[in-house]
N, C-alpha and C positions, 0 to 999 in steps of 0.2 A: 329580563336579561341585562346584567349589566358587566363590565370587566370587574376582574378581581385583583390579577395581578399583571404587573410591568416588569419586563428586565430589557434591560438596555448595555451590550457587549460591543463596544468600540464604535460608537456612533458619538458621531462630531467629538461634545466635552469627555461623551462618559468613556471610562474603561470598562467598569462593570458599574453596574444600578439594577436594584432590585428593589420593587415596594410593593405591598398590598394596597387594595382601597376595600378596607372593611365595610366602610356602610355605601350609601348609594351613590353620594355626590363628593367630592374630592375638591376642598381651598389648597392651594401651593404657594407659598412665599416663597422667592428665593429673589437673590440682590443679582443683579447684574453681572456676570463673570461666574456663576454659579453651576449654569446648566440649564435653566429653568426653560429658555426656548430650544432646547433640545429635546427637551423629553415632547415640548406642541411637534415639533417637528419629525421627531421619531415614529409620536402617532398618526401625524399627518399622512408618511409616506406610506404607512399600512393600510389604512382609513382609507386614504382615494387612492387607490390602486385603480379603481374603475371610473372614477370622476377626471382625474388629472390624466391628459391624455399622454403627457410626455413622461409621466410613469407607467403607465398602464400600456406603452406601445414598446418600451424599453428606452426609449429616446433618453431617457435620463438616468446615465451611470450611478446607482444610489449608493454602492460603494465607493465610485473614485469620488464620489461628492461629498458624501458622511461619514466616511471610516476615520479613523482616532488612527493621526496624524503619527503621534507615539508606537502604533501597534499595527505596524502595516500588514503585515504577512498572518494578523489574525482574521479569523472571521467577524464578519460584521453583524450583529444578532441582535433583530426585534421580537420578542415573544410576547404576546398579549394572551393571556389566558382568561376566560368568561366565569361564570358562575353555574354555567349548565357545563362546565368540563370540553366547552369548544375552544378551540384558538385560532388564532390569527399569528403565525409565523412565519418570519421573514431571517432570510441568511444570505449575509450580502444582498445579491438582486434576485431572488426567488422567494415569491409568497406563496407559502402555501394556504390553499383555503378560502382563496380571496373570489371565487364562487359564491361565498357566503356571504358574501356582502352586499348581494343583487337586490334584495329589497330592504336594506337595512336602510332608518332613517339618521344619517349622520352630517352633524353640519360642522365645521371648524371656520375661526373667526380671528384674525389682529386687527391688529392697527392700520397695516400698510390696506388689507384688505377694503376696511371699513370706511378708513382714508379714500381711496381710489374710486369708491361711488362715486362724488360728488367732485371730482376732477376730469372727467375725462368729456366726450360726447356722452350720451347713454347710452345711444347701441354700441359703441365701443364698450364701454362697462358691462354690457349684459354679455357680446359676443366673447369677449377677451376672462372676463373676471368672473362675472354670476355665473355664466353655464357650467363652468367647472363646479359650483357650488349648487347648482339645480338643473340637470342635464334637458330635463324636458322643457328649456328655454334651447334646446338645438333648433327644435322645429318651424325658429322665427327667421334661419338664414338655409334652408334647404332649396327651396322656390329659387333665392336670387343666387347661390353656388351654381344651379344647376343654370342660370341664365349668363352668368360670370364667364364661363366655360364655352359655351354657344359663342358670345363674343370674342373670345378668343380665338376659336377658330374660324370665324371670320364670316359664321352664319347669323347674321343680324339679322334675318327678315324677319319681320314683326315684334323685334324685340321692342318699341314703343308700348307699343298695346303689352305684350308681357309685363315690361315693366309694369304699368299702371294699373295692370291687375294684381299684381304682387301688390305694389304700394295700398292698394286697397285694402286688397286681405292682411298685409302685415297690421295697418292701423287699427282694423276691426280683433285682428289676433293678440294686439298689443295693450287696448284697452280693457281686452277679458283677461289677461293673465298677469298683469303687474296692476294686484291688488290696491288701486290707488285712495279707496276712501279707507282701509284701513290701514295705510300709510299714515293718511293724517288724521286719523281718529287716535291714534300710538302718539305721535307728535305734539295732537291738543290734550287730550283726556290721559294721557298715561304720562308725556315727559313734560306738561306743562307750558307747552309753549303758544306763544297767541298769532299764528299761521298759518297756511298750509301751502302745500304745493301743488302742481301741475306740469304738465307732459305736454310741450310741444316737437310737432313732428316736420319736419321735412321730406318731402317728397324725396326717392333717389334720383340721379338723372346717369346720363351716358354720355359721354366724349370724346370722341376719338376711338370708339371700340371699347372704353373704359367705364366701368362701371362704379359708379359714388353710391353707397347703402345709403339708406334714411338715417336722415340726420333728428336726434333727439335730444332735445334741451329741458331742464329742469328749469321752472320758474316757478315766483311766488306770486301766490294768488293777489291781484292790485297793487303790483308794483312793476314800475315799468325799470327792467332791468337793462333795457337794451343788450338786452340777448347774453348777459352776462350775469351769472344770478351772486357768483360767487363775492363779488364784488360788493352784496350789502351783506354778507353773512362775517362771522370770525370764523375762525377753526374749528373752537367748541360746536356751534349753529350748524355746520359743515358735517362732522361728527352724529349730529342727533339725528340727522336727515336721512346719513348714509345707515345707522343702526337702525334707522325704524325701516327704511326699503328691503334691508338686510333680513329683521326680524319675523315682516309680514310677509316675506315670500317662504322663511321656512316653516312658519306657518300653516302657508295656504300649499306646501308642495306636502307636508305631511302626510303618513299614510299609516295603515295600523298595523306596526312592526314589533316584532320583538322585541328589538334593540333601539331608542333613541338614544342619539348619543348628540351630547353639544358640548363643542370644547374649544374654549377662548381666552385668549394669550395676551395679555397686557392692550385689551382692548377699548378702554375708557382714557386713555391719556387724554390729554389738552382740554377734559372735562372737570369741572369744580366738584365741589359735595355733594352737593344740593342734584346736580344731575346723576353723578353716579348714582346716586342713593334710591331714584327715581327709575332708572334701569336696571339694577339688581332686584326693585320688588316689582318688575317689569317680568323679570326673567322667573321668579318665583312662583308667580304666579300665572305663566302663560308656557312654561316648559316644564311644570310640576313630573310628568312623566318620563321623562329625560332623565337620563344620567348626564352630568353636570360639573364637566373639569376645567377650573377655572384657577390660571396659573399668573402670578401678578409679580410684581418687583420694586413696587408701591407702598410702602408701608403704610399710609394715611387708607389705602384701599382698602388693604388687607383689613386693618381693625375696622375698619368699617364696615364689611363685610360679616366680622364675627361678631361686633357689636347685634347690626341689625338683626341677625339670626338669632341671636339671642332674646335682641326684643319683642322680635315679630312671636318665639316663642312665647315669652311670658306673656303679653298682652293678647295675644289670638289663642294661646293656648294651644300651638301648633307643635309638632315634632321636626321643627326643619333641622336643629339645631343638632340633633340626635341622627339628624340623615345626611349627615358631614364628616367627612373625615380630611381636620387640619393639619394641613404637613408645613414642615419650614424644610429648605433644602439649602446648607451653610456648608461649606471647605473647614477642609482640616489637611494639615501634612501627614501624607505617609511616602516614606521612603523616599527622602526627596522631591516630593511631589505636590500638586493642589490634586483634592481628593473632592468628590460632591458626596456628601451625604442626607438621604432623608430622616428626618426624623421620623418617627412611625409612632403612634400612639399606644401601639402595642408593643413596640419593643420600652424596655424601660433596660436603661444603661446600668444605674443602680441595684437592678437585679443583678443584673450581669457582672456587676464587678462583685459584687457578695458570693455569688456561685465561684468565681475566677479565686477570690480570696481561701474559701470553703478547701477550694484545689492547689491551694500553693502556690496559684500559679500568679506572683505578685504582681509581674509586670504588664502581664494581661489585663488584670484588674486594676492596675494603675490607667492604663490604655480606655478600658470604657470610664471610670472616672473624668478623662480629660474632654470627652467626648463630651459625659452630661455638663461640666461646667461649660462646655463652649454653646452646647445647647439653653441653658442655664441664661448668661450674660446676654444670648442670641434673643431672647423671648423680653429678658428685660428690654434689650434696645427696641424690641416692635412696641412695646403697651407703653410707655413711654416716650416712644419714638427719640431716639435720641439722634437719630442720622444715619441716612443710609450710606453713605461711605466710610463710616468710622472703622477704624482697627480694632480688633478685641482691647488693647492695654486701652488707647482712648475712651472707650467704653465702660471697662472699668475705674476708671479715673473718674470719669463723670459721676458714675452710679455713690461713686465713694465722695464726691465732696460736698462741702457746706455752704459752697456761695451758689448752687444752681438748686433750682426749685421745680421738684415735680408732679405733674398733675395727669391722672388716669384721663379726664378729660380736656388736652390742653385750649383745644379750639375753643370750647367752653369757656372756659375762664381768660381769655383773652380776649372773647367779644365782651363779658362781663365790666373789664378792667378798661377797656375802651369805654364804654356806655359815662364814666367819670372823668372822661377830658374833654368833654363841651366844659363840663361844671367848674375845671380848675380854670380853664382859660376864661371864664368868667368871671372869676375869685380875682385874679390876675390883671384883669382887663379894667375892672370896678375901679369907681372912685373913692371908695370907702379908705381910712386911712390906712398905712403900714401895718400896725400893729395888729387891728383887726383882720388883713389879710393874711397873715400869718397866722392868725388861732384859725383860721377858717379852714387854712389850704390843710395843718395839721389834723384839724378834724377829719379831712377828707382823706388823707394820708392813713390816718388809722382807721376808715372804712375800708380804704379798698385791702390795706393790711389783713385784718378779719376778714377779708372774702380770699383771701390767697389763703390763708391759714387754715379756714373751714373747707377750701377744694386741693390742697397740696397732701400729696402722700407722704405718708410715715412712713419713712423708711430707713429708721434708727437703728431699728434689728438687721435690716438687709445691709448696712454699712458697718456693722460690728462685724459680721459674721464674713462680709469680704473681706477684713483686713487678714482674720484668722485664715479666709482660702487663702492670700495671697502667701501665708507662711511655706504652704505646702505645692505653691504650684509651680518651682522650680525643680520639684521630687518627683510630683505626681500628673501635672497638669499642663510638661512644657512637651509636646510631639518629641525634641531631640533625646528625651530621658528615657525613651522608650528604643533609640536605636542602638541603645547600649548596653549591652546584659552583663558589664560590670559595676555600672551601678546598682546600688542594692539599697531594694525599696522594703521597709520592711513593714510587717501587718499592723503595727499601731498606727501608724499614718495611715495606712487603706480605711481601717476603721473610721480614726477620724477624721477625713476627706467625707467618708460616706455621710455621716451624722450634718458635718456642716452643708453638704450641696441637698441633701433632706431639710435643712432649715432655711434655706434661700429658697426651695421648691416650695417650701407653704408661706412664705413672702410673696412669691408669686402666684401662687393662689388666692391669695385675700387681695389683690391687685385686681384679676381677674372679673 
């Protein structure tokens, strides 16, 4: 069972959003101001209907919180539709359906989320943060609510001994359920790192009638943290701790559902390559079963994500690569507006403006035109990465000049190009004369020349063939030429629009 389709009608960014996920797993680019953590957030409020108490109780107004500020008086509309023809619908604050989600395995995961492990006490973390994400962690705080309570109304006798039978059972209950040797078997064996952790507990005590939970600290094994672990760790260390506690409770709470569902929202920040790289074939390989929506704003992620998939492809001879459906989700203007649109692998714009031409109907077809060129320049700035805050004209400025040099693998060729400046500062540093230092540093000059030249893309047709878009995309390809139905767009230019963003698309396929 997995979803098939999303619409999204006046929640938060979107006004309307509609997308398929044709195959099983679903990659999401989208830059920052986009949308992209609306649509995590759209599926979130559906998804734990029955986990998040302060939606599931009503406590949390989903309309006055998510409706599309623009469109008040419309309704507010989540529709998830599945593959066996079930759904999951929501209008404003009413889900329907959400019965069916009683043994569904569904996990959702950020930053802040992930973050929040490795900040807090731990029983706060598990009471406040985990149970919403694995409810059968309620069962660790029923014993001492129910002793909370007693002290408050002012029947203490024997609470000693209660407590200390709680504190007993919680310790004995806390060691069996938070998975700690596959905590750091993920840690050592899967994220590479040379540590592990440990779970100290504290006793609860009583006060004044008041009741203090067990206190639970995270430590690493032979280091004396004085009681503060965070303090030898960085952010990234912080990070890999909280995703593998994260990983192996969903894991170990797993059950045999129709539906796995994991869906994770720009949740590797403040991690290098080398680790991301290490948790995605983390997540491949230990949530193969899972449907698997993972939404980024990362461009260094993103290709690295389709990279790997590609490779793990070719070299393991796997289908992952084939059980992904990559979307970008980039703005465009309509009607005075920022608009999110997804790209969809199955819609092709190109058709679309051919059928729209076929029909007369020019300025329709000048419309999906503008759409693939922005799609178009959009795919160039990810494989290239040229910068995630750039403007469309910036971008195409860069794509089009002669003093900047591009490389499908830039990281690559940068450590490459590194590797020859011990060498010059030793040309440089040498007592050998003048003149011999100058034939030398020259030689080295045109080594690393020849390594730029044999890893920089050729992108001689993709710069001829911009200059020629750029004749036509004040006719065809500017949003304002389309609010005007007395300009007149006529078919040779729709033609040739189509022919040239046809030859920048198989530019970007031989990139690819």
């Amino acid at each position: 069972m997995k979803i098939n389709h999303i619409k999204l009608k006046n929640f938060k960014f979107h006004h309307d959003l509609k997308f398929d996920i044709k195959e099983k797993n679903c990659l999401i680019y989208g830059e920052n101001g986009t949308g992209k953590s609306s649509i995590y957030e759209a599926l979130y409020s559906n998804f734990y209907y029955l986990k998040n108490k302060e939606i599931g109780s009503g406590r949390l107004d989903i309309r006055e919180t998510y409706r599309h500020r623009d469109y008040p008086s419309e309704d507010m509309i989540i529709n998830i539709l599945f593959d066996n023809e079930k759904s999951l619908n929501r209008t404003d604050n009413d889900l329907e359906n959400h019965e069916f989600l009683n043994d569904k395995v569904i996990y959702f995961a950020n930053e802040r989320v992930l973050r929040e492990i490795t900040e807090e006490n731990f029983h706060d973390v598990l009471k406040n943060i985990l149970q919403e994400h694995f409810p059968l962690l309620t069962n660790f705080f029923k014993g001492y609510s129910e002793l909370e309570r007693k002290l408050k109304r002012g029947t203490s006798d024997n609470s000693i001994r209660k407590r200390l039978e709680l504190d007993k059972k919680f310790t004995i209950d806390f060691h069996e359920t938070i998975p700690l040797y596959v905590i750091n078997n993920i840690l050592k064996n899967d994220f590479d790192e040379n540590f592990e952790i440990e779970f100290k507990i504290e006793d609860s005590k009583i006060e004044n009638k008041e009741l203090f939970y067990p206190k639970i600290s995270i430590a690493v094994k032979g280091i004396d943290d004085r009681g503060n672990f965070q303090n030898h760790f960085n952010e990234a260390k912080l990070k890999l701790i909280g995703i593998a506690i994260y990983f192996a409770l969903a894991k170990k709470y797993e059950t045999d559902s129709e539906l796995k569902l994991l869906v994770l929202d720009d949740f590797l920040t403040s991690l290098d390559m080398a680790n991301r790289k290490l948790i995605i074939q983390y997540i491949l390989d230990n949530f193969g079963e899972y449907q698997k929506i993972i939404l980024t704003h990362n461009i260094q992620f993103y290709n690295l994500i389709v990279k790997f998939l590609k490779s793990r492809k070719n070299n393991e001879k796997k289908d992952e690569l084939t059980d992904w459906d990559i979307k970008n989700l980039f703005l465009f203007q309509e009607n005075s507006k920022q608009v999110a649109i997804m790209k969809e692998k199955q819609v092709d714009y190109l058709i679309r403006a051919n059928e729209e031409l076929i029909n007369g109907e020019y300025h329709s077809s000048g419309n999906y035109l503008r759409k693939e060129f922005e799609r178009i320049v959009h795919e160039f700035k990810q494989i290239l990465e040229i910068g995630k805050t750039e403007k469309l004209q910036n971008m195409i400025d860069a794509l089009k000049s002669n003093d900047i040099i591009f490389s499908a693998e830039p990281h690559d060729l940068l450590n490459q190009i590194n590797r020859y400046i011990p060498n010059l500062l030793g040309i440089l540093n040498s007592s050998i004369d003048e003149e011999r230092k100058i034939t030398k540093v020259k030689e080295l000059l045109e080594t690393v020349k020849a390594l730029i030249d044999d890893k920089k893309c050729d992108l001689t047709d993709m710069k001829m063939t911009l200059t020629k878009v750029e004749f036509y995309r004040n006719i065809l390809f500017n949003p304002s030429s389309h609010s005007d139905e007395e300009i007149e767009i006529y078919r040779k230019e729709c033609l040739s629009s189509i022919e040239l963003l046809e030859k920048l698309n198989n530019v970007l396929y031989s990139l690819k």
